[in-house]
PAZATI-905841 format. One line per 5 residues: number of its first residue (from 0); their letters; for each residue y, x, z of N, C-alpha, C. Coordinates in pm, whole numbers, plus 50000, padded with zeros to 5 digits. Each point is the difference from the previous one (the first is absolute). Layout:
// residues N
NUM> A> Y/X/Z/Y/X/Z/Y/X/Z | ...
***
This chain:
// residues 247
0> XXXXX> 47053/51491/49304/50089/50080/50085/50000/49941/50141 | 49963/50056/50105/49991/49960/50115/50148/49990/50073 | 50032/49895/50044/50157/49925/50127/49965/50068/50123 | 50059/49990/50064/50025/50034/50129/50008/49848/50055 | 49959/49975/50137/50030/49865/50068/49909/50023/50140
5> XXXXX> 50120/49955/50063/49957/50029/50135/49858/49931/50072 | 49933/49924/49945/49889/49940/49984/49869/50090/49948 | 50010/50086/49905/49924/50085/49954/49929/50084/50059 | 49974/49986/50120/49961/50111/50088/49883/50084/49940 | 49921/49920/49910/49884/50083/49920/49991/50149/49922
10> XXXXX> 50150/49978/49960/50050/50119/49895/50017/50127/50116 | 49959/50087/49963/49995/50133/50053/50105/50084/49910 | 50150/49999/50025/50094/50046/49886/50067/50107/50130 | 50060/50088/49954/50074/50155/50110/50151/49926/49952 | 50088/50067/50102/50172/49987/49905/50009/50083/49929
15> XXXXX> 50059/49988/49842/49998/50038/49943/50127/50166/50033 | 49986/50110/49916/50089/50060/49993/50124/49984/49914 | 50100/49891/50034/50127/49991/49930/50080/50061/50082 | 50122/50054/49902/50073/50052/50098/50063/49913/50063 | 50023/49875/50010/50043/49910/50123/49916/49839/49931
20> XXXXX> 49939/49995/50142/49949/49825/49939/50115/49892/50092 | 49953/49873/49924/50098/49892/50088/49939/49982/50149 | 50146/49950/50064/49998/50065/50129/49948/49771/50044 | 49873/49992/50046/50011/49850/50056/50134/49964/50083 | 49992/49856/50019/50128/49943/50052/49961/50005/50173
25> XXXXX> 50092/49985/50080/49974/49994/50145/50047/49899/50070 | 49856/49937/50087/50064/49827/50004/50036/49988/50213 | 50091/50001/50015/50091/49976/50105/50023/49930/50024 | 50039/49868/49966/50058/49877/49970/49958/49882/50144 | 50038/49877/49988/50010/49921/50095/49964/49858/49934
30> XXXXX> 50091/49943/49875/50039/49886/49969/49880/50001/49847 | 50038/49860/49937/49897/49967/49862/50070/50070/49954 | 50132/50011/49986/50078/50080/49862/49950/50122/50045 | 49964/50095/50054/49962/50100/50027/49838/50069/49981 | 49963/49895/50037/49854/50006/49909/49963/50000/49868
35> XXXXX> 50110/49874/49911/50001/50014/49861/50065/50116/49911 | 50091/50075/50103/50087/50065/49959/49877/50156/50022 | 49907/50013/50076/49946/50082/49992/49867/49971/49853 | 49967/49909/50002/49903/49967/49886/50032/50045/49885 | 50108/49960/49969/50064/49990/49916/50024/50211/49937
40> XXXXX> 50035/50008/50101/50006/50182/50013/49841/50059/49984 | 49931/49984/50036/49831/50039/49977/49986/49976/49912 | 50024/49855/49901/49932/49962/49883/50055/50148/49887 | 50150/49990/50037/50056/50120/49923/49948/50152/50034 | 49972/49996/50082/49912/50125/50058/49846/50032/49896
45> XXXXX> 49932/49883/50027/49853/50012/49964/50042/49987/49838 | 50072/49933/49891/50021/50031/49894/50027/50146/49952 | 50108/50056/50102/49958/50100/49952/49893/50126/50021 | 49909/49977/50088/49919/50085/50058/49882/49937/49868 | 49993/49912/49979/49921/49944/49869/50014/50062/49884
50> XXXXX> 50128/50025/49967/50103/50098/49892/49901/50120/49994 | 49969/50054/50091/49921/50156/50021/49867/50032/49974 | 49952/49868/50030/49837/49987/49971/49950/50014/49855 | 49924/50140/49988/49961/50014/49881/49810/50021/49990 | 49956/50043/49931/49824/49970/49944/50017/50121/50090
55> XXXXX> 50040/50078/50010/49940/50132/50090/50018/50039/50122 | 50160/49947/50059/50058/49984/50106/50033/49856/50075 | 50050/50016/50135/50038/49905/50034/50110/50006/50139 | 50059/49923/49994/50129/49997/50125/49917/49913/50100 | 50045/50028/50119/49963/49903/50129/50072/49896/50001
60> XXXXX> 50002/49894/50006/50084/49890/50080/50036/49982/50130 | 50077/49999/50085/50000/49976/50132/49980/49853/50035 | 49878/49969/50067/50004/49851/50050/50123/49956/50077 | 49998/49872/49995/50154/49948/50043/49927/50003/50214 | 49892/50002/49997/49983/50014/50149/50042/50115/50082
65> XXXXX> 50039/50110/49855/50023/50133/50093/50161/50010/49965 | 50091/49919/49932/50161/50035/49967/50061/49911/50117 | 49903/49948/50114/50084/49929/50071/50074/50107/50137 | 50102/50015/50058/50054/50059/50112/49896/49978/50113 | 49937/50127/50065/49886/49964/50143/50074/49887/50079
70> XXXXX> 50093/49999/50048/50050/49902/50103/50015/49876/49957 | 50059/49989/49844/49993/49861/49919/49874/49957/50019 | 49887/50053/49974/49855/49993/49925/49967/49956/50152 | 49987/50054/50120/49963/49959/50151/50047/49903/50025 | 50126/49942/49986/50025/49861/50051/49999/49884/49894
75> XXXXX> 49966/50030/49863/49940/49874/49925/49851/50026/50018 | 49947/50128/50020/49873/49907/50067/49954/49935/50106 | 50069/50038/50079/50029/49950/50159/50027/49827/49986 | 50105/49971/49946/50069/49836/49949/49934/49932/49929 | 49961/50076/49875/49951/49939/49880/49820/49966/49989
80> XXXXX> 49925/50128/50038/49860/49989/50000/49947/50001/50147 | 50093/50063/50127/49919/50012/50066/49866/50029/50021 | 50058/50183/49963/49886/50087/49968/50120/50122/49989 | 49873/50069/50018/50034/50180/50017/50055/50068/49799 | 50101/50021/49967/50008/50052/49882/49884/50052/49909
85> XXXXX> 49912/50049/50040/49890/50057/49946/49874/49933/49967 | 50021/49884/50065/49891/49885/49912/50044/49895/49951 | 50149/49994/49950/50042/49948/49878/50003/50024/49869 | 49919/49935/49914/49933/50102/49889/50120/49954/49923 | 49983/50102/49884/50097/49981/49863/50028/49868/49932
90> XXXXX> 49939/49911/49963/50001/49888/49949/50079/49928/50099 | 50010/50002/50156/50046/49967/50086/50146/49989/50019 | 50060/50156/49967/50145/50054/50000/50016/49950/49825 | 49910/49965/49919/50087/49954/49878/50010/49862/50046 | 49927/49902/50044/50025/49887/50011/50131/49991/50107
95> XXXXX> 49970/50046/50101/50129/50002/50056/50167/50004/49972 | 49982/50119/49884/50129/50001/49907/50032/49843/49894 | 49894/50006/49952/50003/49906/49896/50024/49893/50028 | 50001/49961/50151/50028/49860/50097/50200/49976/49943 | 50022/50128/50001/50176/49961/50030/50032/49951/49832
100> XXXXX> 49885/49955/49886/50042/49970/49905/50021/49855/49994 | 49952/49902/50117/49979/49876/50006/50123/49944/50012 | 50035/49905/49966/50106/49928/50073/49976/49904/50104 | 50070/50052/50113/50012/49968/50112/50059/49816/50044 | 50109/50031/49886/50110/49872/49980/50075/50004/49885
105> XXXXX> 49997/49885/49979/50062/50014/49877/50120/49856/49982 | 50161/50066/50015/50100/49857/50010/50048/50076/49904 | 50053/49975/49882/50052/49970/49865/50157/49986/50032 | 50015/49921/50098/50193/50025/50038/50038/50071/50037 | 49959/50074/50072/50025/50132/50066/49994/50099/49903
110> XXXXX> 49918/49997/49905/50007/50100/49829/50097/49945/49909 | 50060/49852/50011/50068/49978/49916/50120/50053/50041 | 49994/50002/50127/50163/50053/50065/50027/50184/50003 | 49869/50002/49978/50000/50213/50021/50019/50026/49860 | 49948/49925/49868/50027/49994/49888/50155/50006/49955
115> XXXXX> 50071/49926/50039/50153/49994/49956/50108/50077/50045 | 49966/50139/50048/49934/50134/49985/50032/50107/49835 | 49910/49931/49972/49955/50052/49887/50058/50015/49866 | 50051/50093/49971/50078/50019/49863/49983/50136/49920 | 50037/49951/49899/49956/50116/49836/50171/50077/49989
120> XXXXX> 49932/50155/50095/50102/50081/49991/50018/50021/49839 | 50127/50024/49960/50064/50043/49884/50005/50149/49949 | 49994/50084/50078/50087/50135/50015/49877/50082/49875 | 49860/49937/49998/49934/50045/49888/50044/50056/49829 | 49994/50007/49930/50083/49965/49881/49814/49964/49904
125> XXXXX> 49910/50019/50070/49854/49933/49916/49995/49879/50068 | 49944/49915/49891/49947/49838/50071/49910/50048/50063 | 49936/50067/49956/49812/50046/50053/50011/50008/50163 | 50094/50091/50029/50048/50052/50110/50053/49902/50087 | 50048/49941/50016/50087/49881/50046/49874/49854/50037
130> XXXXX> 49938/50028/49915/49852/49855/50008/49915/50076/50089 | 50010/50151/49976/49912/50065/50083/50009/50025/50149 | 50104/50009/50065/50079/50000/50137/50040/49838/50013 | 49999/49927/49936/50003/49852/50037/49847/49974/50094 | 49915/49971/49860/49879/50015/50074/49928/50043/50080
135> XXXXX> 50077/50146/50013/49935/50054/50147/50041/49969/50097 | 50123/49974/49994/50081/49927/50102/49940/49830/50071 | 49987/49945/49889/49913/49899/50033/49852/49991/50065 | 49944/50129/49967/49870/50044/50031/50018/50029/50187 | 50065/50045/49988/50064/50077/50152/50035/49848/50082
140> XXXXX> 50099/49921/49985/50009/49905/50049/49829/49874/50050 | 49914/50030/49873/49900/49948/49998/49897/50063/50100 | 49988/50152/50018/49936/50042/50082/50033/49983/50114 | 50098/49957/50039/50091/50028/50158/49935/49852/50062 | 49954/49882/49911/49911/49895/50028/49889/50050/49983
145> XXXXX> 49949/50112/49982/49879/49948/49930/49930/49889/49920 | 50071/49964/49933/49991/49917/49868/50031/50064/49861 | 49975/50043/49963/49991/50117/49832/49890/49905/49969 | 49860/50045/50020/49886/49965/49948/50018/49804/49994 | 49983/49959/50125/49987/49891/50000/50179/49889/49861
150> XXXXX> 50091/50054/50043/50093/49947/49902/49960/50001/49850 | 49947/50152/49993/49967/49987/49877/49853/49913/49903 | 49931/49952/50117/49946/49924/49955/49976/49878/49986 | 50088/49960/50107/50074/49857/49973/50123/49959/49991 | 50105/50069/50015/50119/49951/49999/50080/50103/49885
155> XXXXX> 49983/49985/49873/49990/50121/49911/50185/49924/49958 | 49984/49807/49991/50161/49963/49943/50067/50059/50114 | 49983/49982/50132/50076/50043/50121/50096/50121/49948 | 49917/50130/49963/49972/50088/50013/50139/50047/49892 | 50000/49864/49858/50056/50105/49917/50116/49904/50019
160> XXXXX> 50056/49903/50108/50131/49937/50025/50058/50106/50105 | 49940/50061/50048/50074/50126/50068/50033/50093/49960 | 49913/50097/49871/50015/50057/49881/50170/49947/49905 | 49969/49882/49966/50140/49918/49950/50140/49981/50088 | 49960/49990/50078/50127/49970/50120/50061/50144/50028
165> XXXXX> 49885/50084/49989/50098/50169/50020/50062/50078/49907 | 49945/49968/49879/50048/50044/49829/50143/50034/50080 | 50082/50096/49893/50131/50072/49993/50030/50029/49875 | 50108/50002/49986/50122/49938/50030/49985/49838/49974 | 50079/49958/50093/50001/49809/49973/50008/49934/49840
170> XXXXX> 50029/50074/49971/50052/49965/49852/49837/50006/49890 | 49919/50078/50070/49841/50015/49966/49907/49890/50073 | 50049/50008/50119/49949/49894/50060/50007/49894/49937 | 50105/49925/49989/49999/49895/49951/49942/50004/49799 | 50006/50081/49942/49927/50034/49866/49855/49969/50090
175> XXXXX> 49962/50033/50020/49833/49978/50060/49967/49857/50045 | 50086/49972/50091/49975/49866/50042/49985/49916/49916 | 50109/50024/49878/50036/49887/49897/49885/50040/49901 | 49936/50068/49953/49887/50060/49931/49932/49867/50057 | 49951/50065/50092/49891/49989/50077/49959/49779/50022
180> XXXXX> 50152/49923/49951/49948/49876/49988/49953/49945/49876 | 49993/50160/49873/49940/49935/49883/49860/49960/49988 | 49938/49934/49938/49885/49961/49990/49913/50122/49987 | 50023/50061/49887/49917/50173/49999/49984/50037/50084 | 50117/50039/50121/49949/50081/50104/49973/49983/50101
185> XXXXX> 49953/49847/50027/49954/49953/50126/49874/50031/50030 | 49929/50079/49920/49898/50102/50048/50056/50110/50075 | 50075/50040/50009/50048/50130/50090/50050/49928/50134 | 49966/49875/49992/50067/49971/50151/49893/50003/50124 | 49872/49991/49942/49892/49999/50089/49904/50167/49970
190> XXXXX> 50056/50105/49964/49924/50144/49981/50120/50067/50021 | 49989/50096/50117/50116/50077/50043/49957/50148/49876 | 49854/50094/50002/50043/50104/49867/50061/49940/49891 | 49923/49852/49906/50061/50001/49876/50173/49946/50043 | 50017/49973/50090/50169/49979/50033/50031/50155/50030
195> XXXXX> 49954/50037/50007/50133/50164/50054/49963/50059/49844 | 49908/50019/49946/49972/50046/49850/50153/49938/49914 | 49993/49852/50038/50067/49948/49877/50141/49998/50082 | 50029/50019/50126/50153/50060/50060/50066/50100/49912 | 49875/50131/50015/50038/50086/49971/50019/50040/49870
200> XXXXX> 49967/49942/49859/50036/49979/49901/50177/49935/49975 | 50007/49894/50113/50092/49906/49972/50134/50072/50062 | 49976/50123/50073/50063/50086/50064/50060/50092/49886 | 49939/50033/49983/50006/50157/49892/50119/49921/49909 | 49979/49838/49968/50083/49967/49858/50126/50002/50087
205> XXXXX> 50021/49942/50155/50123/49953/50025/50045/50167/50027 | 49981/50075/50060/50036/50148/49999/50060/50076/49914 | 49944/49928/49877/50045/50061/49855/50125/49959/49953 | 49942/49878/50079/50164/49885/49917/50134/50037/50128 | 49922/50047/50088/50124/50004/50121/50083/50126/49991
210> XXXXX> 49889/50100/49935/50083/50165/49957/50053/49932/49904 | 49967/49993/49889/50061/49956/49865/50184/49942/50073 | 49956/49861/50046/50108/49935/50064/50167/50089/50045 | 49916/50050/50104/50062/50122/50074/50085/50130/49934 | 49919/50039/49883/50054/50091/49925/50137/49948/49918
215> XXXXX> 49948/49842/49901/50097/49990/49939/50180/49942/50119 | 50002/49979/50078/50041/49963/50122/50084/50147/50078 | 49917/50064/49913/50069/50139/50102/50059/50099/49892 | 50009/49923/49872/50037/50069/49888/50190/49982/50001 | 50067/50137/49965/50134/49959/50018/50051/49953/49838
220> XXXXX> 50068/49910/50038/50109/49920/49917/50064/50088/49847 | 50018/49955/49892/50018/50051/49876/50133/50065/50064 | 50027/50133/49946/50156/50065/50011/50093/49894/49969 | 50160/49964/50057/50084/49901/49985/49937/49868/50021 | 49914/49959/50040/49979/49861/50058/50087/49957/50081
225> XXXXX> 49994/50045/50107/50059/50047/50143/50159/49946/49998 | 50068/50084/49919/50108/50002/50013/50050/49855/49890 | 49897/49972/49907/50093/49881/49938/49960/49856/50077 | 49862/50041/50101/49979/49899/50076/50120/50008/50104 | 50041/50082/50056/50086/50017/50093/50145/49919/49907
230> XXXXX> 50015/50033/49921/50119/49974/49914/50007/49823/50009 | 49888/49935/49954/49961/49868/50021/50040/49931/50092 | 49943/50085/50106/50033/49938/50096/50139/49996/50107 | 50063/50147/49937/50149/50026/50067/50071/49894/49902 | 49974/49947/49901/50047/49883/49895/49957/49893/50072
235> XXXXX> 49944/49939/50033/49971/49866/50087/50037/50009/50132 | 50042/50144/50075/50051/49978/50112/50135/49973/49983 | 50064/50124/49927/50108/49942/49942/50079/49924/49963 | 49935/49901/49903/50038/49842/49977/49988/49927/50121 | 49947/50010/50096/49929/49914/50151/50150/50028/50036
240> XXXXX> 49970/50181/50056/50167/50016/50081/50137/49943/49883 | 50000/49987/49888/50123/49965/49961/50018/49834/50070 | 49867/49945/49938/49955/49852/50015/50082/49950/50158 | 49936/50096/50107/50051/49967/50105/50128/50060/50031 | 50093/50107/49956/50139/50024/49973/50035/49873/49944
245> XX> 49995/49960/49890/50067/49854/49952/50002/49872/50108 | 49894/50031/50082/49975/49904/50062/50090/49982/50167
***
């Protein structure tokens, strides 16, 4: 089955007749986050223009040299190649993009401090859900360094003490922490998936136990409790106020 890729120039493919194909991304931008943030949009683009490609037909791809804005595209070649737009070949405008994946700098305090930040909204009622917006959340924080890729391949314990430090409610938190100094699971301290895998197991039980909790807690009192507890206690106030009448 033949891909689409903006490299392919060999393939002789028409646009196909769908009634709407995906529309490429349009790159405007100024900064690295803006470059990755367009990549990132193409890759999703060309997956699905890939989606379409069948033994008989085929979708076009739009090269990423032609989704750039004319005036954007004139003054990064002007800055960047010093050269006229039109003899910057394709491989050229991918490398160019693919530059803003590097890290530039990389200080770890400055992430530890944007990190604490970071917390495991509740309002979910799935663990799944809750590990799932954690992590992206963390993902997001990670991209804003551009450090995703690089953390995750070396700083993976880093990774899941920030994971731990944001857990919710405190009362889980600390269940995790305290887990987490048994001998068994000091493998999850250095692998952030098999740590959110085994969170999210350890989630589901405290959830269960916290409805459970909650329910019996919110259950009302046997008929006449009430009143012979009340009785009890108008009897011990009673004796108090006589106690202090005598007194």
């Amino acid at each position: 089955m033949p891909t689409a890729s903006p490299l392919a120039g060999q393939l002789q493919q028409r646009v196909s007749a769908a009634p709407a194909l995906p529309q490429p991304p349009r790159f405007e931008g100024r900064t690295m986050q803006d470059r990755r943030n367009f990549m990132r949009g193409y890759e999703t683009y060309l997956t699905a223009i890939n989606a379409l490609q069948t033994q008989w037909s085929g979708a076009f791809a739009m090269p990423v040299g032609a989704c750039i804005e004319s005036k954007t595209k004139r003054m990064i070649a002007r800055y960047e190649f010093n050269c006229s737009p039109e003899r910057i070949s394709e491989e050229q405008w991918i490398t160019y993009f693919k530059q803003a994946n590097e890290p530039s700098h990389v200080d770890y305090a400055v992430v530890d401090e944007a990190m604490k930040q970071l917390r495991m909204h509740t309002k979910w009622p799935e663990p799944e859900s809750r590990m799932m917006n954690l992590q992206a959340d963390l993902e997001a924080i990670l991209d804003r360094f551009n450090l995703a890729e690089l953390a995750f391949e070396h700083e993976q314990r880093r990774l899941v003490r920030y994971l731990t430090n944001a857990l919710e409610p405190a009362s889980f938190r600390s269940v995790v922490a305290t887990r987490l100094t048994l001998q068994e699971n000091k493998k999850f301290k250095n692998e952030v998936v098999p740590f959110c895998t085994w969170v999210k197991v350890l989630l589901k039980e405290f959830m269960t136990w916290e409805q459970a909790a909650n329910s019996v807690s919110s259950t009302p009192a046997p008929h006449g409790s009430t009143p012979s507890s009340s009785g009890r206690r108008g009897g011990r106030g009673g004796a108090s106020n006589s106690a202090n009448g005598g007194g």
